[in-house]
MIVEXRO-465369 format. One record per residue (C-alpha): z, y, x; residue number from 0. Coordinates in pm, 1 decimal. Each point is the difference from the previous one (the first is absolute). Layout:
<recs>
((Z,Y,X),NUM)
...
</recs>
This chain:
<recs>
((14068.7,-10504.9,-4150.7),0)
((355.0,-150.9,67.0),1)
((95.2,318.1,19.1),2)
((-120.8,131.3,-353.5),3)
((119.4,-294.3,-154.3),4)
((332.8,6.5,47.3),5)
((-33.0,435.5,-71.3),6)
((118.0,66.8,374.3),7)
((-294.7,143.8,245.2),8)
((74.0,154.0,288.6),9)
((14.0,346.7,35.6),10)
((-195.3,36.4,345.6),11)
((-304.0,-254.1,35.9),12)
((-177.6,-14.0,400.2),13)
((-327.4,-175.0,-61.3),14)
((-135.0,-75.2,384.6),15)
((-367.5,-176.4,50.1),16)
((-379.2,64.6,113.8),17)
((-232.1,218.6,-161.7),18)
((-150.3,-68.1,-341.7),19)
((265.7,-261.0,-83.1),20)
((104.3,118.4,-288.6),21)
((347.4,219.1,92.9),22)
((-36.3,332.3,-197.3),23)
((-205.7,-194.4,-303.7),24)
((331.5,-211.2,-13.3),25)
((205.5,314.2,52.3),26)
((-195.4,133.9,-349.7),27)
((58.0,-311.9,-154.5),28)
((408.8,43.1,33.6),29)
((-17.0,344.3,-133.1),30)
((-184.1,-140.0,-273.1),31)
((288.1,-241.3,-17.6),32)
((232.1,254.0,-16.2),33)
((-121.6,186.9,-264.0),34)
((-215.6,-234.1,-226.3),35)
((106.4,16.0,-359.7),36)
((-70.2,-342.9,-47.1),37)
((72.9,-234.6,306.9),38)
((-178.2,-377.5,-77.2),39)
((266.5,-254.1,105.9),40)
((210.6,202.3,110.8),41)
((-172.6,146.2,293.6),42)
((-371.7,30.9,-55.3),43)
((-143.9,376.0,-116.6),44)
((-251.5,-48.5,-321.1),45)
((-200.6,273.3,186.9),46)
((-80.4,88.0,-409.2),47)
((351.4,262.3,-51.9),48)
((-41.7,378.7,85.2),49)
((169.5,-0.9,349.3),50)
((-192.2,-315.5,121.3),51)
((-342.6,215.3,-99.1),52)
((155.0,337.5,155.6),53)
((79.5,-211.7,357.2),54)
((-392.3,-147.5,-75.5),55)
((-108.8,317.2,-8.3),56)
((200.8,185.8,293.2),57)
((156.2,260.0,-250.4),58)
((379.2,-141.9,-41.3),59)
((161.0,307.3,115.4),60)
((354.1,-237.8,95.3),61)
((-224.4,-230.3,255.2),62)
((-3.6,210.2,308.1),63)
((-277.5,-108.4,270.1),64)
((86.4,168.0,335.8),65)
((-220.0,-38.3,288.8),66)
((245.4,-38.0,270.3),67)
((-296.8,67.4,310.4),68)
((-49.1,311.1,-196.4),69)
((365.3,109.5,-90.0),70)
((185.4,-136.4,286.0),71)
((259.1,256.8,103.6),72)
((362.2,81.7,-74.8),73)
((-102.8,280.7,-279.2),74)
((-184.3,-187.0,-202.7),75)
((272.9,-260.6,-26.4),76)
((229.4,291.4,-33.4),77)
((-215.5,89.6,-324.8),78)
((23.5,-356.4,-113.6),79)
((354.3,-7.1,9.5),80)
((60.9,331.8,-219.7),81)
((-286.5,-163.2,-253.1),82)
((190.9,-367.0,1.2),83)
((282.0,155.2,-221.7),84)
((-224.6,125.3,-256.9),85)
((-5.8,-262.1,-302.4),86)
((-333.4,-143.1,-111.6),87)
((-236.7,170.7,-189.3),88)
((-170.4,-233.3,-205.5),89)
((78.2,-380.8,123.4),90)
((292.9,-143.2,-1.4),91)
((10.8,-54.9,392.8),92)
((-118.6,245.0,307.7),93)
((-207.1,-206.1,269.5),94)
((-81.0,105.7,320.4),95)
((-262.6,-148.0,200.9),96)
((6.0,78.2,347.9),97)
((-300.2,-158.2,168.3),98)
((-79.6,-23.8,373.5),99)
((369.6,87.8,82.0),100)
((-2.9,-57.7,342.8),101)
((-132.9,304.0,80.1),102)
((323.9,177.2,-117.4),103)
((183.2,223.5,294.3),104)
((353.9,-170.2,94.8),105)
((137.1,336.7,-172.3),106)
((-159.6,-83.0,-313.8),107)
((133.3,-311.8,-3.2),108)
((373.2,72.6,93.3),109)
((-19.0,234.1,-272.8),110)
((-98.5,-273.8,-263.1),111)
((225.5,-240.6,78.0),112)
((238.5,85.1,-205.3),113)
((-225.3,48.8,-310.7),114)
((-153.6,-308.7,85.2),115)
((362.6,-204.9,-3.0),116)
((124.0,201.6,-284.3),117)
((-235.0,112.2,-263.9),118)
((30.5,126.6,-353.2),119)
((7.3,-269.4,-229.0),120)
((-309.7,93.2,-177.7),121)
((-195.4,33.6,374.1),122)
((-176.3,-254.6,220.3),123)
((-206.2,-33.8,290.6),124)
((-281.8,-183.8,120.5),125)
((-67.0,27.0,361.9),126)
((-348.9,-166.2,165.8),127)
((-130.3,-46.7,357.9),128)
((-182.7,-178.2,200.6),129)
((211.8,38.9,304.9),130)
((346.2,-67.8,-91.2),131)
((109.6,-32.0,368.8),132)
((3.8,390.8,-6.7),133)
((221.5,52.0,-267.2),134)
((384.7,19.6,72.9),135)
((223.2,-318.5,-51.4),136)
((239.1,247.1,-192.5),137)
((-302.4,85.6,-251.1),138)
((-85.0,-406.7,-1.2),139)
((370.4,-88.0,-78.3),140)
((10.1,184.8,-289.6),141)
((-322.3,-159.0,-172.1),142)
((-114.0,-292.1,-139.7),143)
((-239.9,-102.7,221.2),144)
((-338.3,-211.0,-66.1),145)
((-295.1,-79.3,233.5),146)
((-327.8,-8.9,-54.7),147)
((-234.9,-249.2,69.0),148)
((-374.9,-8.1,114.1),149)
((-211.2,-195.9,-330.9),150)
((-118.3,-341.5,90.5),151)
((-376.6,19.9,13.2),152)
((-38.4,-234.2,-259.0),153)
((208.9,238.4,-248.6),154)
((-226.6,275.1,120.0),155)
((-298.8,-216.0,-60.5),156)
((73.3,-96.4,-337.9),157)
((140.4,340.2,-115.8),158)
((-295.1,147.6,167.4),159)
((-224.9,-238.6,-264.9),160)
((185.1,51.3,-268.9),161)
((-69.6,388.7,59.0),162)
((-327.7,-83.7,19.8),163)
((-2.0,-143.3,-288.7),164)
((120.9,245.5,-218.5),165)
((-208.1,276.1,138.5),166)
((-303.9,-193.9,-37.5),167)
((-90.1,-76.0,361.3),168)
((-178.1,-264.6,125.0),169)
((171.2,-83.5,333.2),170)
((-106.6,-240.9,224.0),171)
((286.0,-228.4,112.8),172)
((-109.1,87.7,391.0),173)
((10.1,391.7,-24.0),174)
((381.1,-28.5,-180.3),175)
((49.5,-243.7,267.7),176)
((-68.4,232.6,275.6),177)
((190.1,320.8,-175.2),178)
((293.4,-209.4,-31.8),179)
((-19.1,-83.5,361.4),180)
((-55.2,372.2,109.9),181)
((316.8,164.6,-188.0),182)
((256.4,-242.4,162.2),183)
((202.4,-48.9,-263.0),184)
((-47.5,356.9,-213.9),185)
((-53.3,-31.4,-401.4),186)
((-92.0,354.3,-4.8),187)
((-246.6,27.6,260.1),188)
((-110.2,-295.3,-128.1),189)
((-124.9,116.0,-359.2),190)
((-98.5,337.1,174.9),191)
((-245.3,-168.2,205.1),192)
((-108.4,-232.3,-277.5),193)
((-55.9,371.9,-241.4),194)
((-198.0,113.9,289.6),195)
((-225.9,-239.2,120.3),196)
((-98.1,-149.2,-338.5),197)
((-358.6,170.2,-88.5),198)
((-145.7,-41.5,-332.0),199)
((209.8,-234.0,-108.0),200)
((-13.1,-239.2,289.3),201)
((161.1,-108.9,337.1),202)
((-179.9,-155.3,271.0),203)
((84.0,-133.8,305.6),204)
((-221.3,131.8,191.6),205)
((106.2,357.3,-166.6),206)
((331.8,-36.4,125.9),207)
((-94.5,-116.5,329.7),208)
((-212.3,293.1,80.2),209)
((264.6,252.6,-127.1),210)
((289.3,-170.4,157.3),211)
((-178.5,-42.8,307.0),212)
((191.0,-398.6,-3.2),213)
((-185.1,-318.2,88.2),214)
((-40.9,-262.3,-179.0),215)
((157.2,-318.5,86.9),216)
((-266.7,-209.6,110.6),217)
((-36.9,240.8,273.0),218)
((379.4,-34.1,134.5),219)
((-69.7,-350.3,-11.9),220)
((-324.3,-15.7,183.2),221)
((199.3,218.6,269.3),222)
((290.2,-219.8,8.7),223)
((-197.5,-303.4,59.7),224)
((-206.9,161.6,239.2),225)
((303.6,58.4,197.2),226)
((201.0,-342.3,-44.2),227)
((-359.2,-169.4,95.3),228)
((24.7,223.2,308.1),229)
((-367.3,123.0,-84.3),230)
((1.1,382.2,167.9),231)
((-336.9,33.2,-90.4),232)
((21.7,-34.4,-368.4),233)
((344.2,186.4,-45.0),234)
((-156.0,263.2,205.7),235)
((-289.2,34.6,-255.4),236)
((257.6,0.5,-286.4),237)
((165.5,330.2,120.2),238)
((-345.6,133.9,60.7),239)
((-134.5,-56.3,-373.8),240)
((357.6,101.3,-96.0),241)
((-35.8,347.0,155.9),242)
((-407.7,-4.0,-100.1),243)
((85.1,-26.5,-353.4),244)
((256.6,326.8,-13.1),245)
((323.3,-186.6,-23.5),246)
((326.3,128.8,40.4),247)
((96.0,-163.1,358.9),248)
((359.5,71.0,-42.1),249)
((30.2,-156.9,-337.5),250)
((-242.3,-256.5,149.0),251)
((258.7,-93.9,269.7),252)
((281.8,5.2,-249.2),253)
((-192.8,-238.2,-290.0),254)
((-59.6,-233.9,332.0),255)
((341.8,16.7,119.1),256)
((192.5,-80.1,-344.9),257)
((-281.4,-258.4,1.4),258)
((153.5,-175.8,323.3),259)
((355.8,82.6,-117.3),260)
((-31.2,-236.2,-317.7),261)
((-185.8,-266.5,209.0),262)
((297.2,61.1,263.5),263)
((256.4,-66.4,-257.1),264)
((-192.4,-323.9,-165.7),265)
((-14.8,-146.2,407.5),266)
((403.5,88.2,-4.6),267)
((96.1,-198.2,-309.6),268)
((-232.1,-290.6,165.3),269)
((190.3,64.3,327.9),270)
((-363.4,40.9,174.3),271)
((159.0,142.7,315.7),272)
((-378.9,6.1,165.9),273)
((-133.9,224.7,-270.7),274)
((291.0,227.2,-38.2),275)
((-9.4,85.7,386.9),276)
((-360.7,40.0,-65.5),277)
((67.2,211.1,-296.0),278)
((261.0,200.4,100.9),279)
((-219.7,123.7,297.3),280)
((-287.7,112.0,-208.6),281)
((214.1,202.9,-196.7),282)
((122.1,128.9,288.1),283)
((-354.7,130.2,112.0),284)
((-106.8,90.9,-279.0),285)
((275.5,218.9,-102.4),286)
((-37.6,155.5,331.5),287)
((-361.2,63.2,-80.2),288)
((101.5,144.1,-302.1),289)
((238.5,278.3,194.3),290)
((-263.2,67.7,269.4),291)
((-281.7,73.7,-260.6),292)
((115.4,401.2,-38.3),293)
((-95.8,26.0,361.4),294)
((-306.6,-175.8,94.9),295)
((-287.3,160.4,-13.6),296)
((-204.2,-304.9,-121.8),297)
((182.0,-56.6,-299.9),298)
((-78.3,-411.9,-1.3),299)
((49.4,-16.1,348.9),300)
((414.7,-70.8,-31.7),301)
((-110.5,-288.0,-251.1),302)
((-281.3,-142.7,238.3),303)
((291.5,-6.5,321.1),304)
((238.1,-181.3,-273.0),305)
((-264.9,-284.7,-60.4),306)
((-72.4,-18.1,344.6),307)
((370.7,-49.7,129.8),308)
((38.6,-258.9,-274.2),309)
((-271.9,-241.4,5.6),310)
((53.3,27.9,427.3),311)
((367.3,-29.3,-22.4),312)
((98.2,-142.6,-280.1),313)
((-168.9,-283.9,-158.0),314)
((16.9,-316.9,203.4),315)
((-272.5,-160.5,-29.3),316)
((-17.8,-319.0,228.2),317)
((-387.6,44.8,244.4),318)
((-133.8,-292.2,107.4),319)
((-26.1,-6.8,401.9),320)
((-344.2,138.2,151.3),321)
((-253.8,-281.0,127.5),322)
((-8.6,69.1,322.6),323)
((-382.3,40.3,116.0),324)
((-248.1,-248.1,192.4),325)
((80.5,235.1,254.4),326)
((359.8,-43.4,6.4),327)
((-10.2,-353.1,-2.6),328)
((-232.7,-0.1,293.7),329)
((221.6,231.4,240.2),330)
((326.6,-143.6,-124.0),331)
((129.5,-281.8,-196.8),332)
((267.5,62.7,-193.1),333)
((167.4,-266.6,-219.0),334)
((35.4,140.6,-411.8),335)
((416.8,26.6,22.3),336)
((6.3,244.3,276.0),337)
((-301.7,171.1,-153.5),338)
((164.4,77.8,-288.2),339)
((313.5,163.5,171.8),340)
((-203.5,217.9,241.8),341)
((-210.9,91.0,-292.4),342)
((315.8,133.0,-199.7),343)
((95.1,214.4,236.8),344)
((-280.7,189.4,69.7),345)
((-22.5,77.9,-334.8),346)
((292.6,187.4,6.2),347)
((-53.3,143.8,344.2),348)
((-308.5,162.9,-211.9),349)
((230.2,162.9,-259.6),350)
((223.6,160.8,205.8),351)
((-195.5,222.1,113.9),352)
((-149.6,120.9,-334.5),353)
((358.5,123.5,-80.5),354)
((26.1,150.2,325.8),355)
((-286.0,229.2,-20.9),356)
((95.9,78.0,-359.5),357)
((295.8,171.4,154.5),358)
((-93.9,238.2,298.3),359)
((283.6,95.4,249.7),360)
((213.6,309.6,-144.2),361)
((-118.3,253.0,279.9),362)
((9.4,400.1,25.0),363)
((-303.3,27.8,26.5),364)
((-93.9,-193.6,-294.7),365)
((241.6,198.8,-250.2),366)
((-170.2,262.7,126.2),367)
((-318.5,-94.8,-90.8),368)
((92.9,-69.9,-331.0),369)
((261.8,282.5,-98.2),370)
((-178.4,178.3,-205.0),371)
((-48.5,-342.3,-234.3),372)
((348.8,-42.2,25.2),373)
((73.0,374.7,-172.6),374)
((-259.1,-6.6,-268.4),375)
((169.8,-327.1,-138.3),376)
((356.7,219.5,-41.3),377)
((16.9,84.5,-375.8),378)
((333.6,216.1,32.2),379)
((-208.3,319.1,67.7),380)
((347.0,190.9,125.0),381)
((-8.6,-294.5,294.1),382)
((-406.9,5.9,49.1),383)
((99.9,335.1,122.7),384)
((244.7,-43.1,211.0),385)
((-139.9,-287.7,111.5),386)
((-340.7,155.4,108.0),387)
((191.8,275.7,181.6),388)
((115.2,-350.8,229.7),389)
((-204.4,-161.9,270.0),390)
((99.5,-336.5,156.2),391)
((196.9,36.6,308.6),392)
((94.4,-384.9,116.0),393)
((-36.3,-302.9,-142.4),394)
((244.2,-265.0,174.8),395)
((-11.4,-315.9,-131.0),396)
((0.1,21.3,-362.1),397)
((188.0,306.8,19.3),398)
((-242.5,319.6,-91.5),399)
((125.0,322.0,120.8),400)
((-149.3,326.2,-190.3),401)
((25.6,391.5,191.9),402)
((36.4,250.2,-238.6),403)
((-47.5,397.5,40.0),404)
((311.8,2.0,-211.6),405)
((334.6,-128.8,-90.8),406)
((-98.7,83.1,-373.4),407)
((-278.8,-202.4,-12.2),408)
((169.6,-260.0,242.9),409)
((284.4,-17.3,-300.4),410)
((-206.1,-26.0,-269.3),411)
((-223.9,-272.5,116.3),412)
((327.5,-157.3,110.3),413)
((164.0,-48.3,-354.5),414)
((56.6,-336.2,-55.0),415)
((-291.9,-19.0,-322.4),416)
((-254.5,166.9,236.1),417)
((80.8,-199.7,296.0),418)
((7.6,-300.2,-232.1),419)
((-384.7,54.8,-140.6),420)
((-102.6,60.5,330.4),421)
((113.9,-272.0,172.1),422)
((-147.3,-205.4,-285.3),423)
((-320.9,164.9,61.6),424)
((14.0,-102.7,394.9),425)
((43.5,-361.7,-80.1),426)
((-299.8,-25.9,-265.8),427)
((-228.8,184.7,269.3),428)
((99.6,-130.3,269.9),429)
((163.2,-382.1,-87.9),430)
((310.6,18.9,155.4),431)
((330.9,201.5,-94.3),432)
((118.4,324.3,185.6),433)
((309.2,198.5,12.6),434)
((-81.6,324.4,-20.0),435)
((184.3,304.8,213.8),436)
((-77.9,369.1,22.9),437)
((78.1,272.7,225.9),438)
((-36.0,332.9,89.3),439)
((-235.3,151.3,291.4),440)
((163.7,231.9,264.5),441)
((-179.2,352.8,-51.6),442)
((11.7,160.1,323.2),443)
((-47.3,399.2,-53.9),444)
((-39.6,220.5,342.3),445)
((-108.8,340.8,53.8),446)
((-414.4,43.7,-22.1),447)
((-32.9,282.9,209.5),448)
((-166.6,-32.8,339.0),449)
((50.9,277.1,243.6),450)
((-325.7,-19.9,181.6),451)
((-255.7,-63.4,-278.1),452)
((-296.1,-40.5,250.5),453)
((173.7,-306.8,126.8),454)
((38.8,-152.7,-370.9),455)
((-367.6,98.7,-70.4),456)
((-101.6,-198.6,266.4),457)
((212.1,-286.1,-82.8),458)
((-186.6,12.1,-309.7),459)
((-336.3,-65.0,78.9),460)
((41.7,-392.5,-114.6),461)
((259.5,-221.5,-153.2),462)
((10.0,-171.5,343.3),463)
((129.5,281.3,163.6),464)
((284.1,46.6,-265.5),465)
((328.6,70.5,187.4),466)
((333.1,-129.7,-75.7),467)
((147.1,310.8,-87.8),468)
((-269.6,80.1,-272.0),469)
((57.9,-310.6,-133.7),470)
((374.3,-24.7,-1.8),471)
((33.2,343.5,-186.1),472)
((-262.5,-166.3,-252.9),473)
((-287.0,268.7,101.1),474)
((-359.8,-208.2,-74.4),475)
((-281.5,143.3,262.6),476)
((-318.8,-43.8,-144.0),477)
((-341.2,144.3,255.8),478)
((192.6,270.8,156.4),479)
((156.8,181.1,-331.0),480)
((380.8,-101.3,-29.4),481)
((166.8,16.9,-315.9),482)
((359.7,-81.0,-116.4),483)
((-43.8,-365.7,-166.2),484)
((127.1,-331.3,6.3),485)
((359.5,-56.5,39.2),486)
((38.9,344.0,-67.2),487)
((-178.2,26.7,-322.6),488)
((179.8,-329.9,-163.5),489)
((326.6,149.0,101.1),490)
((-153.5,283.9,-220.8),491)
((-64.2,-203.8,-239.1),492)
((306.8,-211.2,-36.9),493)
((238.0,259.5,24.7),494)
((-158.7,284.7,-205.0),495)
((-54.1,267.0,301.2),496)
((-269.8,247.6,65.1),497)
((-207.7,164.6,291.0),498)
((115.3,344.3,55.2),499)
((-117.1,248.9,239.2),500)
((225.0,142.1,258.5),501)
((-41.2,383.3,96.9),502)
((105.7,-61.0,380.6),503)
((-223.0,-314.7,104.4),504)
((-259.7,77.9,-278.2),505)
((-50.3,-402.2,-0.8),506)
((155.6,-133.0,-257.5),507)
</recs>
């Protein structure tokens, strides 16, 4: 406004921000700027003159919207460069709108730099993004840059009325509540949900709530005091009506989180240091809940282990000391002071070893067990694989060792992403973290010809009489019929050969 006021804008504008906060709508509003007939104070369009109704309307020829995801590479910006030096058609000012411009290649943006820094007089640019970290500081310097802020949800709340309002729909004040808390911050998903969920004229709650698949608050409540009272039973039975009802459990366990997050911030500014250790660890559970959920196969089940691990190790509630029984008191007196600090504890003692079995030992044998859950959780289908190819070979420690039947699948399970996922996969199985190593088996290939074939048949009658020769040259003996196998056909395999019959041993 500044700007326009004193007749001086700037030719290259970077507007930065989250989505539906109102960049490119601004962006429109400049070019209107720039070419309304009849600015109002010196900077405001009348949106009434012919170029403020052709921008309206999408059909001023001079305001150039360029999808930037779309038209990202060095020609394109090529073409804009020959079309920059082409005067106006109809407005008095070209605009170009370049939206999502962080997807632009590096060559497309060393080849508008100049443009950008030196334009035509009668040319500007609007740049938007919601990621301006990936745009180059040499683009940035050359721009006026302005960030974007998430809407207040009170703003959202009473814009969201006064839409209402004017389209004649009776809202109730709960169901724009809960919209306003669903788009985070978003005016434009905001009055697309509010077009799509009103029916008939009318917007319900409980509308919303079963489209959304949200909760309502009383529910978040009734779970966080559940948990703070240290009642399993009841926060249990929470996450069971939550799931009954068809909720979303992710957006479930983000609603409850931001729910402890405010109270966490309230206990801050009160300097509560009891209740923010409290409240920081149920976020912490709960978030983890929230990343395990893709992988259990009971989808509440991450949420029930969060409440569980919260109301047991969180919340410290003070329990009275157990009356010792008639019993007791007969075998062994035992005055109420020393009571109380054998008492405590044992009840420890009787905790430890909860956690304990929660966690079994990292063993060979039990990777084993369980490596086919391990590779059906692997979402990078390249590394599923390569990684089924793999069987464990040694697990020291916390150090898993894979054997592979190749170095390519050895290096592509290896790459730092893959090995990443997987090892991330390991700890939510198993509760512990692994490093993760590969290597490759020794393939030992000998000749599979026996010179006295009577003797091999009769090595063959069982497995038990296998030699070490048949199985060193990877020959499997199966009732008294040999046939090349084993080692021998994954060498095959791995390396691309075939059986071929030779003319002078007529064996293979």
């Amino acid at each position: 406004m500044n700007a326009f006021k004193s007749g001086n804008p700037s030719h290259a504008y970077l507007f930065c921000g989250p989505r539906g906060t109102g960049k490119t709508t601004t962006a429109r509003l400049i070019a209107k700027a720039l070419n309304c007939e009849n600015l109002q104070d010196g900077y405001e369009p009348c949106n009434e003159c012919h170029f403020c109704d052709a921008i309206n309307e999408g059909s001023l020829i001079d305001m150039i919207e360029i999808d930037a995801a779309s038209n990202r590479g060095i020609d394109e910006i090529r073409d804009l460069k020959e079309k920059i030096n082409f005067a106006p058609t109809r407005a008095k000012m070209k605009v170009y709108i370049i939206d999502e411009v962080h997807m632009m290649t590096k060559e497309a943006f060393n080849a508008l730099l100049k443009t950008l820094e030196e334009p035509p007089s009668y040319v500007y640019f609007i740049l938007a993004t919601t990621e301006v970290h990936k745009i180059p500081e040499t683009i940035i310097s050359r721009c006026q840059r302005f960030d974007f802020k998430r809407i207040d949800e009170k703003a959202l709340m009473s814009r969201l009325g006064y839409i209402a309002q004017l389209e004649n729909v009776k809202a109730e004040d709960k169901a724009l509540e809960a919209i306003t808390r669903h788009v985070e911050g978003g005016l434009r998903d905001a009055i697309q949900l509010l077009e799509q969920l009103s029916v008939d004229g009318k917007l319900t709650f409980e509308h919303v709530q079963d489209i959304l698949g949200i909760s309502d608050f009383e529910t978040l409540e009734r779970l966080f005091e559940a948990i703070i009272s240290n009642d399993t039973n009841s926060a249990l039975q929470t996450i069971q009506d939550v799931h009954s009802q068809g909720y979303d459990l992710s957006q479930f366990c983000h609603e409850f989180i931001d729910l402890v997050r405010k109270k966490l911030l309230v206990a801050v500014d009160e300097s509560n240091e009891e209740s923010v250790s409290a409240y920081l660890k149920i976020i912490d559970k709960f978030q983890l809940a929230r990343d395990r959920l893709k992988y259990y196969t009971i989808p509440q089940l991450p949420l029930e282990i969060a409440v569980i691990e919260s109301t047991i190790n969180i919340v410290n509630v003070p329990v009275p000391s157990p009356t010792p029984s008639a019993k007791k008191k007969d075998h062994k007196k035992v005055e109420p002071e020393v009571e109380e600090r054998t008492t405590a504890p044992a009840g420890k003692e009787e905790a430890t070893p909860v956690e304990e079995k929660s966690i079994p030992p990292l063993t060979i044998s039990y990777v084993k067990e369980n490596w086919p859950r391990i590779t059906e959780r692997v979402d990078i289908p390249a590394c599923k694989r390569s990684l089924m190819d793999g069987e464990v070979g040694m697990v020291d420690g916390n150090e898993v060792t894979i054997d592979f039947r190749s170095n390519f699948h050895r290096n592509k399970v290896m790459e730092h992403d893959n090995r990443i996922e997987i090892e991330k996969i390991f700890e939510d199985f198993f509760g512990t973290k692994i490093k993760l190593s590969g290597r490759v088996k020794d393939i030992e290939i000998g000749s599979t010809i026996s010179d006295d074939k009577d003797e091999r048949s009769h090595r063959g009658v069982d497995h038990a009489g296998d030699s070490v020769s048949d199985l060193a040259v990877g020959r499997e003996v199966d009732q008294g019929n040999p046939s090349p196998g084993g080692l021998a056909d994954q060498a095959l395999e791995v390396f691309g050969g075939e059986l071929i019959e030779d003319e002078d041993q007529k064996e293979l």
